[in-house]
N, C-alpha and C positions, 0 to 999 in steps of 0.2 A: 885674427886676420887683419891685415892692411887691407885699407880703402882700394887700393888697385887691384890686391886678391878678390875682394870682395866683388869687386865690378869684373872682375875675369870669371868669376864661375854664376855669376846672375848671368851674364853674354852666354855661356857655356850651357845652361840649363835652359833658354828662352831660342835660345839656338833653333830647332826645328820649329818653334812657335811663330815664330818671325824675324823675334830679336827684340829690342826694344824701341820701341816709337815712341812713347810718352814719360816724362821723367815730371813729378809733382811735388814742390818744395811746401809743408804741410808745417805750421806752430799756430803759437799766438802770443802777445806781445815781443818781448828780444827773441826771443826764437825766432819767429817769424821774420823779424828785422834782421837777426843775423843769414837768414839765406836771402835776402836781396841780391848781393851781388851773384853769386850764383843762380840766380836766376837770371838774372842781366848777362850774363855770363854766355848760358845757352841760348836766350834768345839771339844775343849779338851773332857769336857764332858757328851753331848747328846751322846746318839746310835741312836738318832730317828731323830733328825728333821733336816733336810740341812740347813746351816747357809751359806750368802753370805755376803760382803761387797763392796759396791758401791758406787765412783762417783757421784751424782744428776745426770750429763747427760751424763753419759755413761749409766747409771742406765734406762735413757730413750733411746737411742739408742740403747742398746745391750739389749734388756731384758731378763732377765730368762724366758725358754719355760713356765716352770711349772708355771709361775706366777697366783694367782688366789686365788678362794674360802679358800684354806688352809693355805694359807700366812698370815703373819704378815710384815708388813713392819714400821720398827721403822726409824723416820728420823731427823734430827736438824737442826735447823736454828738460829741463834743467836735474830734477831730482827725478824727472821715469816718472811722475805721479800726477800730472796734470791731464786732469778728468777728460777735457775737452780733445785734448792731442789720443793720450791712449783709445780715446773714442772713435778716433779719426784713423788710427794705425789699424785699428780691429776692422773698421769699416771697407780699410783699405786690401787687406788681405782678406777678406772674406769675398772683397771683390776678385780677387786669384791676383792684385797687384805683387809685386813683392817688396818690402817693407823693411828700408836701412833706419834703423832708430840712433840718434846724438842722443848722449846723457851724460852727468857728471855723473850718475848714480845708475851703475851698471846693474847692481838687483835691487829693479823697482817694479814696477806694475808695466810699465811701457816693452819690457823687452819680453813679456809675455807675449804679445802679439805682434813681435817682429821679426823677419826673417834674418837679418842681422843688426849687431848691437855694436854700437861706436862709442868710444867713452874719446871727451877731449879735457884738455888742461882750465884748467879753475884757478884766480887768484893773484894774489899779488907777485908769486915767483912764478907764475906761469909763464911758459914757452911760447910767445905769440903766434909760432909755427905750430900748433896743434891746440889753438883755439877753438870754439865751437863755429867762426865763422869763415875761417882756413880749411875746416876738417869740411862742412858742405860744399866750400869754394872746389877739393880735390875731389869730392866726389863727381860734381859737377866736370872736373876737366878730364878724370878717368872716364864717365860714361860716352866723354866726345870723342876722347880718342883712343878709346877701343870700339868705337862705332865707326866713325868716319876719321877718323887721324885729325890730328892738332898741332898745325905746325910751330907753333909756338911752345910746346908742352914743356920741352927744354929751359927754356926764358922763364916759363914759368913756375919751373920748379925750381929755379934759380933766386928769383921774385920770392919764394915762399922761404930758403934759406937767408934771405934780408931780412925778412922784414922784424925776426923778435930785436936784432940790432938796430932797424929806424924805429919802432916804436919807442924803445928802452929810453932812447936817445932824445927822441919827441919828448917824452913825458918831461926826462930832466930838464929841456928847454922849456917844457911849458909851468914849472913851477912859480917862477915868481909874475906870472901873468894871471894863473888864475886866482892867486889870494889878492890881486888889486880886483877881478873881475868880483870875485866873491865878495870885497866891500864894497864898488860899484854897485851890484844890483841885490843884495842881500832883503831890499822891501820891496822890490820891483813885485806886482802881481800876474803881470805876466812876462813871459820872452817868448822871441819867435825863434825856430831854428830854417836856417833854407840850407840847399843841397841839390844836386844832382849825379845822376849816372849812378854805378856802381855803387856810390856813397851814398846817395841820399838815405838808402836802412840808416845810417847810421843818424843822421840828422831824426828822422821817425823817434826811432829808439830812444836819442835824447830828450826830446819834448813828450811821448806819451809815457814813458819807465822813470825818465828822473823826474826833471820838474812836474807833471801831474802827477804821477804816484807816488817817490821819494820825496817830494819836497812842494807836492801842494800849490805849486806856482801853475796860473792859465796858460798856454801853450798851445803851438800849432806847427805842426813842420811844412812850410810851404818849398815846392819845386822852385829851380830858381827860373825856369823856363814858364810856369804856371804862375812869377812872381805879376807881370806885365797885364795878365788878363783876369784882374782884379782884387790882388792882395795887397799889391802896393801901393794902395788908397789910404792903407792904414797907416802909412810911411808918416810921422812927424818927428820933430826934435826927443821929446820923449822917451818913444816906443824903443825898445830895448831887441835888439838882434841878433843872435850867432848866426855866422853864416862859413859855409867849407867853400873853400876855393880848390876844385880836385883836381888834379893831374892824370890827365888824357882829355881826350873827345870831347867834352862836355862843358870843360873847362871857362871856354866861352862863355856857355849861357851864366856864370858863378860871377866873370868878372861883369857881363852886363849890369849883372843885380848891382851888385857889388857898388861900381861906378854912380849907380842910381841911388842907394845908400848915403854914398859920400856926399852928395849933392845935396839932399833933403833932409837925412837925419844927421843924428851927433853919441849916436848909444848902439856902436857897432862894435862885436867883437868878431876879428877874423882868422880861421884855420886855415892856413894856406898849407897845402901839402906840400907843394914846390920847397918853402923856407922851410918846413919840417920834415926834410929829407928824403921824399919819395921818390925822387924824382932820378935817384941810384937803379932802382930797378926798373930794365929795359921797355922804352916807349909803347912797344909793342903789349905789354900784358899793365903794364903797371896800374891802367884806369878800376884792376879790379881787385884791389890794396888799399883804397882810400878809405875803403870801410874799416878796415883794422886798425889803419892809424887813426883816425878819427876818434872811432869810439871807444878808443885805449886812451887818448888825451882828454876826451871829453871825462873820463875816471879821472885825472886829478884836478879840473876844473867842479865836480862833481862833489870828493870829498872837500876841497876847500869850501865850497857853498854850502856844505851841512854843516860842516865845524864854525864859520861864522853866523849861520843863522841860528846855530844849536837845534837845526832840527834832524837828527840822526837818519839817515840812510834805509835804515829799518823800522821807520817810525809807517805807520799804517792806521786809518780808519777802518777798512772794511774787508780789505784783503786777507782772508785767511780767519778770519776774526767773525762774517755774518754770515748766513745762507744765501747766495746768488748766483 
């Protein structure tokens, strides 16, 4: 089933229940970070349905009171097997939610306790249209307008046939940028990433998945609106910085930082969405695309930084490797 079929017969079956009022974006690490903007998504704009985003097991330790009959709860797991999530799915549906599970790995453990199973693209030839952070983005804009309409849905299914061409595109512009960035900061111990809107997952994602866990570098993703009210203390000649310059709404508070950047430090590297083509798809939706492009660029500034530090991508202390 397509994502639209699938949000037509949850509507269809929740129908006499009420319908659905609550939709709950559920991971932990890049899962989690790839449904940011769908969440940003329906907070911006639903007037109807409460939209949460959680942890896998905070997700089960804290749960929402209202959890239940009217919920959706959309959740990712990369291979189906991650303890914490299928923890969260089970918890989810046993609460009567109903439970759309993302996986590369359509039989795994996770799609046992889900009421439907979404498998998206993985990899280097993959479709950027049916990525895992595309595929929550559509579910996210099916449950809006088949609830309340979405006048935009148009633009933005339009938005979703661009973007595997700006990404593609992005990436080839970004090559010989990030093998100078990768001998730039190759001993650097830490970098910061900032970001906001729709994007900042992706900025998250870069500093807690690459640099601390693939590559052992210290890290922090600061908002760039959150940069002003105490991070940019840390701001000297030094300090090493990515920062996304997005395209929409938000975009302000990026060139603020930005500007205050240029002033103070000298070890700035910048993603600008604008000069990396997003700026093709219609004003109206675009602000929630800056995620894909982003942390599709941020891959080949990623492998360049493993290949010159020689510390491989899959290189791991404890993950996978201890008990915790």
């Amino acid at each position: 089933m397509t994502v639209k079929e699938i949000v037509a017969e949850i509507m269809e079956k929740k129908k006499e229940a009420g319908g659905i009022r609550e939709v709950y974006f559920v991971g932990c690490g890049g899962s989690l970070g790839a449904f940011y903007p769908a969440k940003i998504f329906l907070e911006t704009e639903s007037a109807s349905i409460r939209t949460g985003w959680y942890n896998s097991n905070e997700f089960v330790h804290n749960t929402p009171k209202v959890l239940g009959k009217n919920s959706v709860v959309i959740t990712a797991s990369h291979r189906g097997n991650t303890p914490e999530t299928v923890k969260a799915a089970d918890h989810a549906h046993k609460a009567g939610a109903t439970v759309i599970a993302l996986t590369w790995s359509p039989d795994s453990p996770i799609t046992n306790v889900s009421d439907y199973v979404v498998s998206y693209t993985f990899g280097e030839e993959k479709d950027m249209a049916g990525e895992k952070t595309i595929v929550g983005l559509m579910a996210a804009v099916e449950l809006l307008n088949q609830t309340e309409g979405y006048e935009n849905y148009d633009k933005f299914r339009d938005g979703v046939s661009r973007i595997d061409g700006i990404v593609k595109h992005a990436r080839r512009h970004a090559e010989k940028r990030a093998r100078a960035f990768a001998e730039e900061y190759k001993d650097d111990k830490v970098i910061y990433t900032l970001g906001s809107g729709a994007g900042y997952g992706a900025a998250y994602m870069e500093s807690i998945c690459i640099f601390m866990e693939m590559q052992w570098i210290n890290s922090s993703s600061i908002h760039t609106g959150e940069f002003f009210h105490g991070p940019f203390e840390i701001t000297d000649a030094e300090s090493p910085f990515m920062i996304q310059i997005s395209e929409g709404p938000t975009r302000e508070l990026d060139e603020r930082a930005l500007a205050f950047l240029k002033k103070y430090a000298r070890r700035i590297e910048v993603l600008d969405a604008k000069d990396l083509g997003l700026s093709t798809i219609d004003a109206s939706v675009v602000s929630y695309f800056n995620h894909s492009l982003f942390n599709n660029v941020y891959d080949v500034y990623n492998r360049a930084l493993a290949e010159t530090r020689q510390h491989p991508l899959t290189t791991r202390r404890y993950m996978w490797k201890v008990e915790y």
